[in-house]
N, C-alpha and C positions, 0 to 999 in steps of 0.2 A: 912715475910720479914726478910732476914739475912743481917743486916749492917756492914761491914767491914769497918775497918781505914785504911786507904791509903795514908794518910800524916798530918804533921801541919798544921793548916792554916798558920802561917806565913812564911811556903816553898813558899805560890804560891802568888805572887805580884800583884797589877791590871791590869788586861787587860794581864795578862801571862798566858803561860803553863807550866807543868812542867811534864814531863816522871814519871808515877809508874808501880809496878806491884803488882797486886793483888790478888794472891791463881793463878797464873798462869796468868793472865788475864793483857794483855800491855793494859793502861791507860794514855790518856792527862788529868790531872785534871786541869781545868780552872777556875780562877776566870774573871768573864766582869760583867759588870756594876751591881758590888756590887755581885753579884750571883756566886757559885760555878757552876760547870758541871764536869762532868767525860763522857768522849766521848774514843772510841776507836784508839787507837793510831796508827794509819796505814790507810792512804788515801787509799779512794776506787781506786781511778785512777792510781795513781803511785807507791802503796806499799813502802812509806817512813813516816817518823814519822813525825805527826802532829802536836804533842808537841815541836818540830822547829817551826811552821809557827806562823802567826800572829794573834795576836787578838784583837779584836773591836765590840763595840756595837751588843753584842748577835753570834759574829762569828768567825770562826776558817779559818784562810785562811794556806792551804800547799804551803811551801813556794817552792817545783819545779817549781812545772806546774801554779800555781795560784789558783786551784779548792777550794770555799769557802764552808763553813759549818753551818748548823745554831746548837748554840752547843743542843741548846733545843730540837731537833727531830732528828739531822744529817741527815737531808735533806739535798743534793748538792743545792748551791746556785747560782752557777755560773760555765761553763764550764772548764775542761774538764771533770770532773768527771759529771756520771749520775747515779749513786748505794751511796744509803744513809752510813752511817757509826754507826757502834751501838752506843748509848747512854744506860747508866746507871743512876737509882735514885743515889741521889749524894746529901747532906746536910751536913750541920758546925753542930757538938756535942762537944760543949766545946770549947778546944783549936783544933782537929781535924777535919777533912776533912772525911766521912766516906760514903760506897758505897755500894750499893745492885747490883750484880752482874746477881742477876735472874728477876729482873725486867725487863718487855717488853718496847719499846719504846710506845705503849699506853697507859701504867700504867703512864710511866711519863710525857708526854704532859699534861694527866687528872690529875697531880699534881706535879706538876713544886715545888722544896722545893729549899730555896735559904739559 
């Protein structure tokens, strides 16, 4: 597991997102109810940045089309999108925000670090 930093925690506010990038890699970092995520930043459906839309209780809504997200798996939660969106291990190290990049979205569902 290689953890990268990808921002302060006090960039990202509750229930926000915030645009990074990471060795190449576009990232929403999200904080919701208490817990980080680093989810990929570009709706499967519409190809716009996710780190715009909304967040609440465990989700990521784009704010086009409406297609919600759950930030934990990036499962589509609700139409129109139906193609998941990557997810990255994502955990607070200190004052930081820090991300693994190669991790599978199995690896993190089987351990969700908040």
């Amino acid at each position: 597991m290689s953890m990268v930093r990808a921002c302060a925690v006090a960039d990202v506010s509750a229930e926000t997102a915030i645009a990074v990038e990471v060795d190449g890699t576009d990232l929403a970092i999200v904080q919701s109810n208490g817990c980080f995520y680093a989810i990929a930043d570009e709706c499967s459906h519409g190809a716009v940045p996710l780190s715009e839309g909304d967040v609440g209780d465990g989700e990521l809504e784009c704010y086009l089309h409406g297609s919600r997200f759950d930030l934990a798996t990036g499962k589509p939660l609700g139409p129109p999108a139906t193609e998941p969106v990557a997810v990255y291990r994502c955990r607070r190290l200190g004052d930081d925000i820090v991300v693994d990049l190669t991790a599978t979205p199995d690896d993190i569902t089987a351990s969700q670090e908040s």
